[in-house]
Every structure is written in C-alpha cells, then in structure tokens.
N, C-alpha and C positions, 0 to 999 in steps of 0.2 A: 401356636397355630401353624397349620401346613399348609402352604401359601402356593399356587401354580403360578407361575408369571411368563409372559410369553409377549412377543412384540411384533413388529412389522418388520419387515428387510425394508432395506433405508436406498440397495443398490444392486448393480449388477454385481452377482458371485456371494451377496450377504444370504443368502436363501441357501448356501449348501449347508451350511450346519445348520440343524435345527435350533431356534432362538426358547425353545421351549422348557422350565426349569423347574425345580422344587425347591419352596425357599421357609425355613421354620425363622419366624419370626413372634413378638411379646404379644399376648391377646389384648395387653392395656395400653397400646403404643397407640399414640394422636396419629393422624393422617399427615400432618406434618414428618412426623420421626419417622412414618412408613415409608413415604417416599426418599427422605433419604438414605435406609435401610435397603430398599429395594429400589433399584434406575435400570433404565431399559439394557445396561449390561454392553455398552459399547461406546467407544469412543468418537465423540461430534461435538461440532464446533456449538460454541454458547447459541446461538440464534436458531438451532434448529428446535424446532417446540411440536412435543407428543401430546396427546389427551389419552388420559388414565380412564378405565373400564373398568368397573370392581362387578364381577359376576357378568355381565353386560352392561350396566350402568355409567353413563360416564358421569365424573364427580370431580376431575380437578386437571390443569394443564401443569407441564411440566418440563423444563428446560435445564441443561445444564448448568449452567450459570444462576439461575434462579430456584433450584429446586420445584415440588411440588407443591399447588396453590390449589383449593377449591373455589369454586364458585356460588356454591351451596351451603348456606350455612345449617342445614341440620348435620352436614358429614363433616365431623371436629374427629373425631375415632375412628379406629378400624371397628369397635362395638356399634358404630352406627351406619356403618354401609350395609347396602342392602346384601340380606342373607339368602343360603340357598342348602338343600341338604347335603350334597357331595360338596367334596374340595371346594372353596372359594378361588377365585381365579383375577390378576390382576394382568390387566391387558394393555400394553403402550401402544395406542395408531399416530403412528408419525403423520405430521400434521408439514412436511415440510421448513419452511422459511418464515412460517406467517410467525410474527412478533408476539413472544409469553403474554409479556404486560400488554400487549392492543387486545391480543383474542380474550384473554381473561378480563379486562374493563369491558368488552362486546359481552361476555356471557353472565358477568353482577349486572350489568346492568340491563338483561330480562332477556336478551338476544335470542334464539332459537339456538342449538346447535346443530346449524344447518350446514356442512363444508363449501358446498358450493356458492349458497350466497353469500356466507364469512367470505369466503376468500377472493367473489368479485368484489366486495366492499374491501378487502384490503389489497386489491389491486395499486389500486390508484395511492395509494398512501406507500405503499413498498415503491413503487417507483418517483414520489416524490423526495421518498427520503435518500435513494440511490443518484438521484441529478445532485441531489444536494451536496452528499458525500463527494461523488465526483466532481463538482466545482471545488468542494475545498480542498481536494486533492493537487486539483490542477495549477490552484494558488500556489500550494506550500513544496508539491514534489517539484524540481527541476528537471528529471529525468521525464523524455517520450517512449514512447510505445512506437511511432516512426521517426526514422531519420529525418534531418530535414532536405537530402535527395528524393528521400519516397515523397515527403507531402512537396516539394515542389513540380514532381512528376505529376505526383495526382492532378494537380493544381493543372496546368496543361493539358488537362481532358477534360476540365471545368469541376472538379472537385473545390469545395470552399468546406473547410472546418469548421468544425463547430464547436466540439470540445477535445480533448487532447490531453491524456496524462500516459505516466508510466504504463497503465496493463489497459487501455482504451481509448479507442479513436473514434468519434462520430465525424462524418462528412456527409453534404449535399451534394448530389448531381441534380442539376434541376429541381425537380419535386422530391427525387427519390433520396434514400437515407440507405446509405451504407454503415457500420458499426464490423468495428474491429477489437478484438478482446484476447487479451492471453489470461489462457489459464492454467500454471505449471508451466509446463512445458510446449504448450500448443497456442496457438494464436489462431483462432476462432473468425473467418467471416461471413458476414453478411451480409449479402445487399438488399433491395427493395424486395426481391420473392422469396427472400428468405437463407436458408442457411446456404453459400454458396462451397465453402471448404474450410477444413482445420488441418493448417500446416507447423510444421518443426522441423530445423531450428526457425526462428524469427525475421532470420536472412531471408528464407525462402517464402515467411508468408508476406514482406513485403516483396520481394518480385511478383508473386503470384500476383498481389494486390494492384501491381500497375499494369502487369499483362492483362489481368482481367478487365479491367476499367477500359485501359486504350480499345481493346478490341468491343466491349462494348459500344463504344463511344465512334469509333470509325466504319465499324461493319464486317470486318473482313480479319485475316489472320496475316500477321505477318511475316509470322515463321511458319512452314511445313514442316520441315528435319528438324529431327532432335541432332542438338550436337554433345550429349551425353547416353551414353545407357542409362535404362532404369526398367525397375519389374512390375505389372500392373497381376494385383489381384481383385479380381470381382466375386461381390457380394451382394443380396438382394439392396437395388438402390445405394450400393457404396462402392466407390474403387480407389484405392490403395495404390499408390504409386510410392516408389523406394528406393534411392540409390544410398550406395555407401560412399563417404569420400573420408578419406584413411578410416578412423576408430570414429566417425561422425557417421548417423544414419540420417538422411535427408526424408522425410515422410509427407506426403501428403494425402489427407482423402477429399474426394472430388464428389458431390453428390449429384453430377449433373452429368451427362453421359456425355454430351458434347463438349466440355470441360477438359476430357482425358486427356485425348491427344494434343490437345492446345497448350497446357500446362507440360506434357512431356514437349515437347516442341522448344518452350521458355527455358524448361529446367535448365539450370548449366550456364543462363547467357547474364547483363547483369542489367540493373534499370535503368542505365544512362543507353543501353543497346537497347533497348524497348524503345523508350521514350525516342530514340533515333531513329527508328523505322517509322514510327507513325507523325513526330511530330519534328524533323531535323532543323527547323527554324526555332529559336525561342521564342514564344510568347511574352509580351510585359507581365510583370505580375498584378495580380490584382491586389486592391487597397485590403483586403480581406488577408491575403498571403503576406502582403508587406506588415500585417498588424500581427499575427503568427510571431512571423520573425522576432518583432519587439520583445514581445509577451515572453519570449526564452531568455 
C-alpha cells in the first residue's frame, strides 16, 4: 500500500522543508506495527505526544517513547481504518507536552477530542507534576541556579524564596511572583507581568536580575552611563543588546522598552555595585534567608 504521511512543524525554521512523504508499507500490518513502521520523521523528546489522522480520522496518540496507541477499539488494522478512493493519507498534529498515557486514558474513557478543553483539563495536572519534579530536584540537586550573592541581594529589596534548584528560581516580592529559568544557554525572566528578559551567560542574567528588582523596588535609576559599550538591535517588541568580552558574547533581550537603557547602564558593573547604590547599609537577614542558607 502507498501511504502519504505528513505532520505538523513542531518549531521555528521546522516548516522550510516540506514534512510531506510517500511511504509503501504491508496492507496486513496492525496499527500497532504501522505506527512504528511509520513516526512523524523527527527527532523529540519522549514527552512530546502527536495524535494520528488516517484520511482525517483521528484513531490513535502517539509518543516517542511509547509508540502508537488507539483509543478505538474497532481500529486494530490498517484494513480497518477508515477508507477513501485516492491515496490514504496519515497525518501527525503535534499535540505539544500534554502527557501520551493522560490524553489516551481522557479519550478510552469517552472524552471528546476536543484540544482545547483536553488541554485546560491537563493544565492543572502538568503543573502539578512539574512543582513536584521541582521539589525533588531541589532535595536531591546541590547545585543553584543563583549564587548565594544574587539571592542575598534579592533578599535586600524584599525578595523571599520559594523554591530554588540548579535551572529554577521562584521568589516573592510582596504579592507578586518572580520565576527564573535557564534553558540551554539562556536564563529566562519573569516577573508579575510577565516575560521581563532572556539573558546569556548566567553571570549577566543574575546582575540583570538585582538591577531589575532594586530599581523596581526603590523608584528610580541608579545608574545613567554605561560604563561599557554595547550594540542594541530593534525588533517588533524585542531589543537585543550585545557585547563581546574576549571569545564570550554577553546577550541579552529586553522586552520592555524602558528596560534598554537601564540594563545598558548595569551591563559591565557587578551585584555587590548595585546592591551599593540603592541599599549601602546591610539589612538583617530574614528567618526565611537564614533558612535558604541551611537548606544548601
């Protein structure tokens, strides 16, 4: 049998080749042996999970890790999915992060295959199982994600921890919730309105991280002049700031326009100079930092 198989781009730049294929596979092959005869044709981690399309039909999910599963028990064959008179055609829609084994127990057991309200019903569950994760991370890794300079800085503009491992840092100001995240290469923040910058190396997105806070936190700028160069590109709603220091590129994007010049301002200086400017007195620590400390 002549098989079209064709999938969804998963990312930016996955859409310039065509994902689109011809594949001659057995007419007596079980939908089991199909799917691992035919996979959407690219490399992703076990946790991302597709849903399979025979003609339009959808009949079974499908993960790397766990191959292809129905949910349907009349479709055991490729003789018994639904036919049509041209080519048959087998279509992957990347489904994201949502979980093989959750969404398939959702669809045996009568679910709709609706995406949107699957996937607010697996909201709450994805993020339970990621605090989880991240607590037993926090147990067993030794290594942070902040020095303990940057979280005693933070700590000094009223930052209090919350969670803390190697690639993640949750903190309170007040009400609001800051979250710090490296991914690769880049160290991710965010504070209460959302994405605030993604800086590299890790150096620079804790400085950024106390410069930003202080100046929240006090009102005002401490620094005007940059006491480095650096080159700012602009893009709809992003700007790119960049120096080199020898064979290191120092990168950061800013998504806030008032951001720019503040962070060029920073760049160059280090967080015990921040922390000087706005708070030259030490604060005591609070029972919350002194309990930080232990925990390492």
């Amino acid at each position: 049998m002549l098989l079209e198989v064709d999938r969804d781009s998963v990312a930016m730049g996955d859409d310039v080749v065509p994902h689109r294929r011809s594949v001659q596979v057995a007419d007596d092959l079980s939908v089991a042996e199909l799917l691992r005869v035919v996979t959407p044709d690219i490399a992703v981690p076990d946790t991302w999970t597709w849903v399979c399309h025979w003609n339009g039909v959808p009949f079974a999910v499908h993960s790397s890790g766990r191959g292809g599963r129905v949910w349907d028990g009349r479709y055991r064959t490729v003789a018994d999915l639904p036919r049509r008179e041209v080519t048959p055609e087998l279509f992957f829609a990347y489904w994201t992060q949502v979980d093989s084994d959750w969404l398939l127990e959702q669809l045996r057991g009568g679910e709709p295959l609706d995406r949107r309200a699957l996937e607010r019903r697996w909201a709450p569950v994805a993020a339970e199982r990621r605090e989880r994760e991240l607590r037993d991370r926090e147990r067993t890794v030794a290594t942070r994600l902040l020095d303990g300079a940057t979280v005693e800085a933070l700590g000094r503009f009223g930052a209090v921890v919350d969670l803390h491992t190697d690639t993640f840092c949750r903190f309170h100001v007040g009400q609001g919730r800051w979250v710090v995240r490296r991914i690769d290469s880049m160290t991710l923040v965010d504070d209460p309105l959302g994405r605030r910058g993604s800086l590299r190396p890790v150096a620079v997105a804790r400085l950024w991280l106390v410069a930003a806070l202080a100046r929240d936190a006090e009102g005002y700028e401490a620094f005007t002049t940059p006491v480095v160069d650096s080159a700012v590109r602009a893009s709809p709603g992003l700007w790119t700031i960049t120096r080199t220091v020898g064979d290191r590129q120092e990168l950061a994007q800013q998504h806030r326009p008032e951001d720019v010049a503040w962070f060029r301002a920073v760049l160059g200086r280090t967080v015990p100079e921040v922390v000087a400017a706005y708070r030259p007195d030490p604060a005591p620590p609070s029972p919350r930092r002194r309990w930080w400390r232990h925990r390492r």
